[in-house]
Backbone atoms as SQL, in Angstrom:
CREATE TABLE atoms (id INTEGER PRIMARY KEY, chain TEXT, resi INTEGER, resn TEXT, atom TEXT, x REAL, y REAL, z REAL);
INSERT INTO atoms VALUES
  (1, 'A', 1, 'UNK', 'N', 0.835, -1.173, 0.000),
  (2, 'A', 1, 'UNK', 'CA', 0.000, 0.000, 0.000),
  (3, 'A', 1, 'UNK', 'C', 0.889, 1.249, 0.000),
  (4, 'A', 2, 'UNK', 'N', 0.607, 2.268, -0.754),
  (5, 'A', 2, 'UNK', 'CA', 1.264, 3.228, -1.037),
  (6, 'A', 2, 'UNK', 'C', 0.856, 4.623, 0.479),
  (7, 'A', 3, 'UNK', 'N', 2.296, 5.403, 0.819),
  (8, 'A', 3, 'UNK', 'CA', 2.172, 5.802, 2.127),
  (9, 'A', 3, 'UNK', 'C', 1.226, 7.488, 1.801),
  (10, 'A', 4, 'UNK', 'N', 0.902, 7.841, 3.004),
  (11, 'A', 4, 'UNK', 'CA', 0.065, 9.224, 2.389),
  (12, 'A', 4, 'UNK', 'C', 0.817, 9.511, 1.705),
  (13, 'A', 5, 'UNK', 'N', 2.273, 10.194, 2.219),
  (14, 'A', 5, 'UNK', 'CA', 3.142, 11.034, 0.842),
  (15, 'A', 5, 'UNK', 'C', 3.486, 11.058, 0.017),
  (16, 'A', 6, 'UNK', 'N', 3.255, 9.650, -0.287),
  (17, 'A', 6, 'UNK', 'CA', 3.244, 9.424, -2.280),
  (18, 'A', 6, 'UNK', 'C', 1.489, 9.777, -2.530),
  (19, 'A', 7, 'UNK', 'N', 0.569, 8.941, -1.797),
  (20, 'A', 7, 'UNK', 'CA', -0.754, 9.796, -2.367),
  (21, 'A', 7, 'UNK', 'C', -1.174, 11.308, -2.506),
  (22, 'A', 8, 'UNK', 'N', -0.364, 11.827, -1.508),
  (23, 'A', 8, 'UNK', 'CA', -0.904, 13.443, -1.603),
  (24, 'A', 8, 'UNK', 'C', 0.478, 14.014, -3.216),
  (25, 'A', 9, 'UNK', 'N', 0.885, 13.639, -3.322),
  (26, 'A', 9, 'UNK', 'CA', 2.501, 13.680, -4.382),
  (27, 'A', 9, 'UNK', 'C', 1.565, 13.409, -5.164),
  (28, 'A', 10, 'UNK', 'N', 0.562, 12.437, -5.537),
  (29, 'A', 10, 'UNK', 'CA', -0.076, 12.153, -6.561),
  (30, 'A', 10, 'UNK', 'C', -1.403, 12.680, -7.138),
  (31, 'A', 11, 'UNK', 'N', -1.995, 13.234, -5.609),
  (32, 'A', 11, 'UNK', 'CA', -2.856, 13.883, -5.954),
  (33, 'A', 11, 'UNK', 'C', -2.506, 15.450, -6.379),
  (34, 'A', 12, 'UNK', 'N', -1.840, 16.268, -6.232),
  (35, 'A', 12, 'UNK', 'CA', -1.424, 16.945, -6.208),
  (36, 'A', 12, 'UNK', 'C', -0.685, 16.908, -7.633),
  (37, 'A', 13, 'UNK', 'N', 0.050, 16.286, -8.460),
  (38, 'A', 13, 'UNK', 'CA', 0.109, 15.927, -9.927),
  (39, 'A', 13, 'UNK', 'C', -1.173, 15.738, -10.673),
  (40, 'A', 14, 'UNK', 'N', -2.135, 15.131, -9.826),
  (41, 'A', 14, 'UNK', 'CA', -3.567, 15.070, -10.931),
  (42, 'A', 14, 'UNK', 'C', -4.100, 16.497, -10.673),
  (43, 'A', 15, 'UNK', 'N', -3.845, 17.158, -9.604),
  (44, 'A', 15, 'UNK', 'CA', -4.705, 18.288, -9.575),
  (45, 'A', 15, 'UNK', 'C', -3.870, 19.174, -10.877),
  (46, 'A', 16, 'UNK', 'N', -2.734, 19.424, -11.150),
  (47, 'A', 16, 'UNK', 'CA', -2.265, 20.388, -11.815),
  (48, 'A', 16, 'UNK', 'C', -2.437, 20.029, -13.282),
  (49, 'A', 17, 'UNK', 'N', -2.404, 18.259, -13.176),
  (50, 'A', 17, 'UNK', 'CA', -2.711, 17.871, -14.690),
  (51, 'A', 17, 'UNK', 'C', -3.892, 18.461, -15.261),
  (52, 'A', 18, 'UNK', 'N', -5.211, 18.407, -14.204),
  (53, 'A', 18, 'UNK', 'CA', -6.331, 19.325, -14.466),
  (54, 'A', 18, 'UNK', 'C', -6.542, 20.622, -14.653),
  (55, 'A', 19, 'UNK', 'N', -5.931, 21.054, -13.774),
  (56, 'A', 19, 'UNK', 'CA', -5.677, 22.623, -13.913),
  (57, 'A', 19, 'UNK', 'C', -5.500, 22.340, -16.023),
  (58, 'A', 20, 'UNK', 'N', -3.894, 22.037, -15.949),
  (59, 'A', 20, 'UNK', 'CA', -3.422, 22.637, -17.125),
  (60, 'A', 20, 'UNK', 'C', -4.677, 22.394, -18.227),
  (61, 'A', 21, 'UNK', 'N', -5.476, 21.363, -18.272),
  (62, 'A', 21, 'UNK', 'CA', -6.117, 20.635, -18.981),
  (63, 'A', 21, 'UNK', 'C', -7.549, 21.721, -18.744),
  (64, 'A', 22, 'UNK', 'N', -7.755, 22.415, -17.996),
  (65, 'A', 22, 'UNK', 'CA', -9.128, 23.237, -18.158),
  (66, 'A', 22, 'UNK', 'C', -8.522, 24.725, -18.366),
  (67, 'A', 23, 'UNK', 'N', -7.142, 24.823, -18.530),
  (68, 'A', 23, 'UNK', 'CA', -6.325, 26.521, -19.008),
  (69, 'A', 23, 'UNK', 'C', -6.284, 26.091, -20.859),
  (70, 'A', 24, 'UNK', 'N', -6.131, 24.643, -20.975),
  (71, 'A', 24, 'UNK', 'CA', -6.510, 24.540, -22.452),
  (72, 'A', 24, 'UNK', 'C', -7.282, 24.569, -22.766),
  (73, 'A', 25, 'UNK', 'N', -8.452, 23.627, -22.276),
  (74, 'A', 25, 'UNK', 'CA', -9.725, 23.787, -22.661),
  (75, 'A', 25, 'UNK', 'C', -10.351, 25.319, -23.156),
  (76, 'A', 26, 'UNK', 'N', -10.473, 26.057, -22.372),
  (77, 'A', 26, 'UNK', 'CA', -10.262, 27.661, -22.018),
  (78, 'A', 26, 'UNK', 'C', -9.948, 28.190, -23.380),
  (79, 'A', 27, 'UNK', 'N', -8.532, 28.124, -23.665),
  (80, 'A', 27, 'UNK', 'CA', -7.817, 28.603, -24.770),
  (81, 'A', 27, 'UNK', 'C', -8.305, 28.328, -25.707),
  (82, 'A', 28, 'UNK', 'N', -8.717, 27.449, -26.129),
  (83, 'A', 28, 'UNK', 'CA', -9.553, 26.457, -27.049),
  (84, 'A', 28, 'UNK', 'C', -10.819, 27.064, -27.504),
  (85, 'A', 29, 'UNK', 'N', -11.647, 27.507, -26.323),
  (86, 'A', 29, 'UNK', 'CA', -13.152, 27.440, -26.650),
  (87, 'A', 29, 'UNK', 'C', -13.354, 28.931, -27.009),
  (88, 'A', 30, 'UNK', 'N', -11.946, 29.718, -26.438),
  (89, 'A', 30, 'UNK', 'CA', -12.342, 31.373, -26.721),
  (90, 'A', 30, 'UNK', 'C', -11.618, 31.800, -27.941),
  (91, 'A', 31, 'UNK', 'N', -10.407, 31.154, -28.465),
  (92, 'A', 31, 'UNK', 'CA', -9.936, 30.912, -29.983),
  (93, 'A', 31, 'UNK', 'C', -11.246, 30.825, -30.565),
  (94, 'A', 32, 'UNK', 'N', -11.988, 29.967, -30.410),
  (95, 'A', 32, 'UNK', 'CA', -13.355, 29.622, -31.294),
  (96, 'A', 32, 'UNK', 'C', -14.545, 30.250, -31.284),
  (97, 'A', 33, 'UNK', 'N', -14.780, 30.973, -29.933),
  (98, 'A', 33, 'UNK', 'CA', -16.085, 32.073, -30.089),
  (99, 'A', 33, 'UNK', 'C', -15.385, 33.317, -30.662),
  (100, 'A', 34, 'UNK', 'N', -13.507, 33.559, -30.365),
  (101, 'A', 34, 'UNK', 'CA', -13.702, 35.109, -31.235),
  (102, 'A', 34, 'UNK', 'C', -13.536, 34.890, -32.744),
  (103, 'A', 35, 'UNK', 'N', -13.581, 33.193, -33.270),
  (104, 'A', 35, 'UNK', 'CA', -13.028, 33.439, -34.380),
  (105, 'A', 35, 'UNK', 'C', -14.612, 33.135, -35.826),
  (106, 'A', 36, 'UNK', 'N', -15.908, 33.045, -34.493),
  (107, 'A', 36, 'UNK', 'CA', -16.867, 32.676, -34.977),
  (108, 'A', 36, 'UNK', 'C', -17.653, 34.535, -34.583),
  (109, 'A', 37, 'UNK', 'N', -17.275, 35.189, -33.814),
  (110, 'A', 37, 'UNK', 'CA', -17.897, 36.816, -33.535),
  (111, 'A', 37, 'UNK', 'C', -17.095, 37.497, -34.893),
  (112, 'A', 38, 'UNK', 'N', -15.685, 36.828, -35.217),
  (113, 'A', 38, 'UNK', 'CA', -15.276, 37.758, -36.606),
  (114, 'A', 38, 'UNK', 'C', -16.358, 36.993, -37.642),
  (115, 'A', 39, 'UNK', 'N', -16.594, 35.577, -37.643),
  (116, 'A', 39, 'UNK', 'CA', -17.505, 35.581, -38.744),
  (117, 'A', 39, 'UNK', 'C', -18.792, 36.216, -39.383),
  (118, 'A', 40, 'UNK', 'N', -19.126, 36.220, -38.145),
  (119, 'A', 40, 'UNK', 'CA', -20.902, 36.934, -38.243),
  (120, 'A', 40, 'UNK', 'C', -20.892, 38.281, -37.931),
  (121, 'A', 41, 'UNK', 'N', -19.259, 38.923, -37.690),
  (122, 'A', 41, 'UNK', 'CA', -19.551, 40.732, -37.248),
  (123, 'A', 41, 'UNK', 'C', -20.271, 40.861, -36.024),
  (124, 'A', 42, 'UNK', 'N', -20.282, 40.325, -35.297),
  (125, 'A', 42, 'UNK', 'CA', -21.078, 40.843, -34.055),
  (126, 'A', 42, 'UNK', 'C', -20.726, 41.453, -32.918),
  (127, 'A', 43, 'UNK', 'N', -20.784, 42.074, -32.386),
  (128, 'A', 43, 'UNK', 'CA', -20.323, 43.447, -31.393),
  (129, 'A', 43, 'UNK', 'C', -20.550, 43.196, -30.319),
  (130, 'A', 44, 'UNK', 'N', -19.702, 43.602, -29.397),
  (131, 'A', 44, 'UNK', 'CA', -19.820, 43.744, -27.909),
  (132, 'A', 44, 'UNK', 'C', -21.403, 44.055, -27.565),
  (133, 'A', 45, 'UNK', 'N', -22.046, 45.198, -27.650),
  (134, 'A', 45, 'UNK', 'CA', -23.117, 45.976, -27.737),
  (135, 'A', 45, 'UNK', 'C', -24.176, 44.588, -28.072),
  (136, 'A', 46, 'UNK', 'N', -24.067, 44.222, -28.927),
  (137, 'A', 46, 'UNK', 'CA', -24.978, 43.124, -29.466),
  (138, 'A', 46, 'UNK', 'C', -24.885, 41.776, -28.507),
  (139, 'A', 47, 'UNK', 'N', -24.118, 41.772, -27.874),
  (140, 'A', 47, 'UNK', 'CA', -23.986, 40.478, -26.974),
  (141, 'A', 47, 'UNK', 'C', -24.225, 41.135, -25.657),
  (142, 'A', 48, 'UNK', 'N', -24.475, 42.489, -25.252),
  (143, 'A', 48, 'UNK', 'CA', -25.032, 42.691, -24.016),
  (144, 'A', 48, 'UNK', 'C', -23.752, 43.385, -22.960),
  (145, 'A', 49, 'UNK', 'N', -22.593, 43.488, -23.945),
  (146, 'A', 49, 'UNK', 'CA', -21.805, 43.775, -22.980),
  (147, 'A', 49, 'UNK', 'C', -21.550, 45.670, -23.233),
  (148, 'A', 50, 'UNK', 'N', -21.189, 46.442, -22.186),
  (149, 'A', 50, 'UNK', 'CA', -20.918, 47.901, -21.826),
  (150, 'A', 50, 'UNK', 'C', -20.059, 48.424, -23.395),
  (151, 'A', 51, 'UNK', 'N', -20.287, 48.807, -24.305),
  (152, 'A', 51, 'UNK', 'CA', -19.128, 49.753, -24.811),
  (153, 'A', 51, 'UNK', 'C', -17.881, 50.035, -24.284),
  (154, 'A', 52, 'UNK', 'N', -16.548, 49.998, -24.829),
  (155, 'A', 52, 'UNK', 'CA', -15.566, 50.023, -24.409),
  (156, 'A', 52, 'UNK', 'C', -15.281, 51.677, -24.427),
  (157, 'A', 53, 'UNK', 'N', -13.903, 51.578, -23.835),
  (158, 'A', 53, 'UNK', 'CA', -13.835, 53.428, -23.636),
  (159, 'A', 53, 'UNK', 'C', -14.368, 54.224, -22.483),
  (160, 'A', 54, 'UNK', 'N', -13.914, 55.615, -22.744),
  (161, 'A', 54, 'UNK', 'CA', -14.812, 56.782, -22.194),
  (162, 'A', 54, 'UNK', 'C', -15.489, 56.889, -22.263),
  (163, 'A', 55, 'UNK', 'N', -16.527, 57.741, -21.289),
  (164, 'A', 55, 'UNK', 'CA', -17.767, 58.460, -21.535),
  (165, 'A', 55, 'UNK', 'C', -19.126, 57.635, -21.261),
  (166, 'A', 56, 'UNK', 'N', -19.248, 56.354, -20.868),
  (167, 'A', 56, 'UNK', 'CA', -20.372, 55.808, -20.093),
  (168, 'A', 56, 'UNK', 'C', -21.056, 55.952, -19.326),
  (169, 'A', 57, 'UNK', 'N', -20.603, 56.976, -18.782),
  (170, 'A', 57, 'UNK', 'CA', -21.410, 57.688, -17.320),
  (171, 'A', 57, 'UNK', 'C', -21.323, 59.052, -17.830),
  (172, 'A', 58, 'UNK', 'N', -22.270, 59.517, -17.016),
  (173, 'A', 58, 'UNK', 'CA', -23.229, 60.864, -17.688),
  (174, 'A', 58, 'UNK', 'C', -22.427, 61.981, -16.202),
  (175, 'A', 59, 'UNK', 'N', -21.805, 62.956, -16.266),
  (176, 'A', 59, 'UNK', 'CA', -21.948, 63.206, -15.233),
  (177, 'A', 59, 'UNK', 'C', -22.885, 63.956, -14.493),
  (178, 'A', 60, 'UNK', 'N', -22.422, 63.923, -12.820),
  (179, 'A', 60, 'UNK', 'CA', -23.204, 64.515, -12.312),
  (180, 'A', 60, 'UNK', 'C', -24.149, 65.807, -12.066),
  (181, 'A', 61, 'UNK', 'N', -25.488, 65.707, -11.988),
  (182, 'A', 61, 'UNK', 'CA', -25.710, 67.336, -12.309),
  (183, 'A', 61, 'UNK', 'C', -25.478, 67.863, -11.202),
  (184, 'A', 62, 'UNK', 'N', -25.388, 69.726, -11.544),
  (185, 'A', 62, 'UNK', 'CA', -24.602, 70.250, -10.986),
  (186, 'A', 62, 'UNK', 'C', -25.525, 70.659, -9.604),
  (187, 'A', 63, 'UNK', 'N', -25.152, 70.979, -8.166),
  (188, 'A', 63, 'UNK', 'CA', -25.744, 71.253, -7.003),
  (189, 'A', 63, 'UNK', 'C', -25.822, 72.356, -6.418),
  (190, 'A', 64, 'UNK', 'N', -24.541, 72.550, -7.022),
  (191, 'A', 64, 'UNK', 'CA', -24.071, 74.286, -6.713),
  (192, 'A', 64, 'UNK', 'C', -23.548, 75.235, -7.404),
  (193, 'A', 65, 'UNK', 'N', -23.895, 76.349, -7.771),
  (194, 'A', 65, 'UNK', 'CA', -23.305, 77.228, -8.353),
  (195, 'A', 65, 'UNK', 'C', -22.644, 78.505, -7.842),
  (196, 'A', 66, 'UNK', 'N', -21.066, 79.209, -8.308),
  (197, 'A', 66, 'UNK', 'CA', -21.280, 80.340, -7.433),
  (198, 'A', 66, 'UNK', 'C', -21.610, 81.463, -8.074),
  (199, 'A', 67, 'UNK', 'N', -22.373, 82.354, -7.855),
  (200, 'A', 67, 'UNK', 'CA', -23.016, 83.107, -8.116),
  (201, 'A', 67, 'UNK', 'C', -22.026, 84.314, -8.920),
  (202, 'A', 68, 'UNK', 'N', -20.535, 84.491, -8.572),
  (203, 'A', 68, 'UNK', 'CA', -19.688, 85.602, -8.539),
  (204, 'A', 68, 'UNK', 'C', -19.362, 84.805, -10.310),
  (205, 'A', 69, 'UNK', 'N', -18.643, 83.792, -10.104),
  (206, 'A', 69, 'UNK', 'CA', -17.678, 82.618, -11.081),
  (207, 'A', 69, 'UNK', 'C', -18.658, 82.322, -12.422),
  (208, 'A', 70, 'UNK', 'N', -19.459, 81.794, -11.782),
  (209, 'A', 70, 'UNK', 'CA', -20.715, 80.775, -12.172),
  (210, 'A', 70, 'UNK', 'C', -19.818, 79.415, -12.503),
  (211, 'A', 71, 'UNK', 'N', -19.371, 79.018, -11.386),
  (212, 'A', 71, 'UNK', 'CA', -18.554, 77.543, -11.542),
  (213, 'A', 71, 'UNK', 'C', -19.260, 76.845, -11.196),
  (214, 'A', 72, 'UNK', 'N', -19.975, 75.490, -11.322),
  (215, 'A', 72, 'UNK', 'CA', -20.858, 74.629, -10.209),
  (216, 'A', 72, 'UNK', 'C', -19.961, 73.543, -9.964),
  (217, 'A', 73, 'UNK', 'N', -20.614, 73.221, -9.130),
  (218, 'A', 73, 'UNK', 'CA', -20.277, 71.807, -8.415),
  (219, 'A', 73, 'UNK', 'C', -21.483, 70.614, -8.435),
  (220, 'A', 74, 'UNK', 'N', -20.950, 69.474, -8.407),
  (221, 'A', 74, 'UNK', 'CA', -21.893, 68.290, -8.179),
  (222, 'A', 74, 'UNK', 'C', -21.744, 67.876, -6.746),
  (223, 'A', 75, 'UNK', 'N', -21.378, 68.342, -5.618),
  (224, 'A', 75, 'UNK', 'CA', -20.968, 67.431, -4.751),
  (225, 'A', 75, 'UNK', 'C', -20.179, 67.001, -4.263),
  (226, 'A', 76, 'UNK', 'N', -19.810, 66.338, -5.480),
  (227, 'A', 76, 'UNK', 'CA', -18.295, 65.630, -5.264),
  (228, 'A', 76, 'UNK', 'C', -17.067, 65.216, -5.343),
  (229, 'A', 77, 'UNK', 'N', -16.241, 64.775, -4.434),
  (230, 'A', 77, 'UNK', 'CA', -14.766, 64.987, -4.885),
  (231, 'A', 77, 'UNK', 'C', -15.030, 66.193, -3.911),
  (232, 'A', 78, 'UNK', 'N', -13.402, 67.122, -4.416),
  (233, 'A', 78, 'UNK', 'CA', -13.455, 68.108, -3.177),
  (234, 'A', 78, 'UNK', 'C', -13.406, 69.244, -3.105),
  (235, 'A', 79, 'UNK', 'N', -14.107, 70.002, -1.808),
  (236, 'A', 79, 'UNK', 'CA', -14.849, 71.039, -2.042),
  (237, 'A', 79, 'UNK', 'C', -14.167, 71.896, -2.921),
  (238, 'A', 80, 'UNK', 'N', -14.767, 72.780, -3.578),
  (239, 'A', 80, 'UNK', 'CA', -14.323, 73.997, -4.523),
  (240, 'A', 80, 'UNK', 'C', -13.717, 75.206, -2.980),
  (241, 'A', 81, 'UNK', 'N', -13.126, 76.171, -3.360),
  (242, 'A', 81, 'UNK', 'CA', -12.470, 76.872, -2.960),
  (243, 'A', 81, 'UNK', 'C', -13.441, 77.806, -2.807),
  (244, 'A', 82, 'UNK', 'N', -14.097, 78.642, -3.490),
  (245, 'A', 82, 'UNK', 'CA', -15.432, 79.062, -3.963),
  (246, 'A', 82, 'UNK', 'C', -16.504, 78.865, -2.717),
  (247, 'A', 83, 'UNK', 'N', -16.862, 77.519, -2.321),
  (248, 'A', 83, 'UNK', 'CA', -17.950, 77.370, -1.857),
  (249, 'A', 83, 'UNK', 'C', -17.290, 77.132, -0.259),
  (250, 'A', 84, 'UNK', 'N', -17.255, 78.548, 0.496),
  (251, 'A', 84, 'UNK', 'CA', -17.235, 78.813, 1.920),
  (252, 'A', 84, 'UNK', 'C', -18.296, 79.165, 2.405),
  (253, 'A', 85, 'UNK', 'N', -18.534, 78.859, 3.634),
  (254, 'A', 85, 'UNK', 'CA', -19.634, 79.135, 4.593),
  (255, 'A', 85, 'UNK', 'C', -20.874, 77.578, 4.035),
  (256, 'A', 86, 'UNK', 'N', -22.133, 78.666, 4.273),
  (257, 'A', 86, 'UNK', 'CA', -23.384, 77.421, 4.562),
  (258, 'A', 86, 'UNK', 'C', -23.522, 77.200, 3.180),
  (259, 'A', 87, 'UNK', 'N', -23.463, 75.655, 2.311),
  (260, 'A', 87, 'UNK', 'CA', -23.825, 75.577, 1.564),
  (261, 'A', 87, 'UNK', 'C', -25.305, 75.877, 0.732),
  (262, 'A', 88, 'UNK', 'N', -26.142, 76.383, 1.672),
  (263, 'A', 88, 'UNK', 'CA', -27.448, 76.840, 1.062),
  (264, 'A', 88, 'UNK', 'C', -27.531, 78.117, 0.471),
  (265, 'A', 89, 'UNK', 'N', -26.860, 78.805, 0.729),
  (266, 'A', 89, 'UNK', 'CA', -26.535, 79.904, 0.068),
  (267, 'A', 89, 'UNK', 'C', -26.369, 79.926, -1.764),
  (268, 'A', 90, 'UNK', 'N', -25.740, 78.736, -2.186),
  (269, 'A', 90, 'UNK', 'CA', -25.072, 78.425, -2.956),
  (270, 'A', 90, 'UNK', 'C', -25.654, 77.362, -4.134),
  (271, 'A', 91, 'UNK', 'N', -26.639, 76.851, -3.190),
  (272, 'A', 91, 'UNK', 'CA', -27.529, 75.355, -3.969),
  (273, 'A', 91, 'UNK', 'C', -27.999, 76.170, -5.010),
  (274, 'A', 92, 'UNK', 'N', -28.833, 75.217, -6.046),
  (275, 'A', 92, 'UNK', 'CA', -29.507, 75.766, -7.413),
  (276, 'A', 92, 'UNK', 'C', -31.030, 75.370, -6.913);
């Protein structure tokens, strides 16, 4: 009978044999969906996924304006220089 430390030695070889064997698999199956998305032209957008790039988010509207500048603010990030004292003064 073989002692734990050759079984865990062995299991531990089947685990990585698997590993490598589902990092191919992997390689394999996404070679073949991008080389079937160049066939038919089909787009990110069309499969549901976000547009790549800038500009996905809208920004924030503005909360404050100063009256002197006319600079506004949304909020957030950090305070403007501009907006001292009670912010109600200042809201839109």
């Amino acid at each position: 009978m073989a002692s734990y430390e050759e079984l865990k030695a062995q299991a531990d070889a089947l685990m990585k044999q698997a590993e490598d064997a589902r990092k191919q698999e992997n390689r394999e199956t996404i070679a073949d969906i991008k080389a079937i998305i160049r066939e038919k032209g089909i787009t990110a957008e069309q499969l549901g996924f976000a547009p790549a790039g800038k500009g996905s988010r809208k920004p924030a509207p503005a909360k404050y304006r100063d009256p002197v500048s006319g600079q506004t603010w949304a909020g957030r990030g950090r305070t403007p220089k501009w907006l001292n004292g009670s912010r109600e003064q200042y809201a839109l």
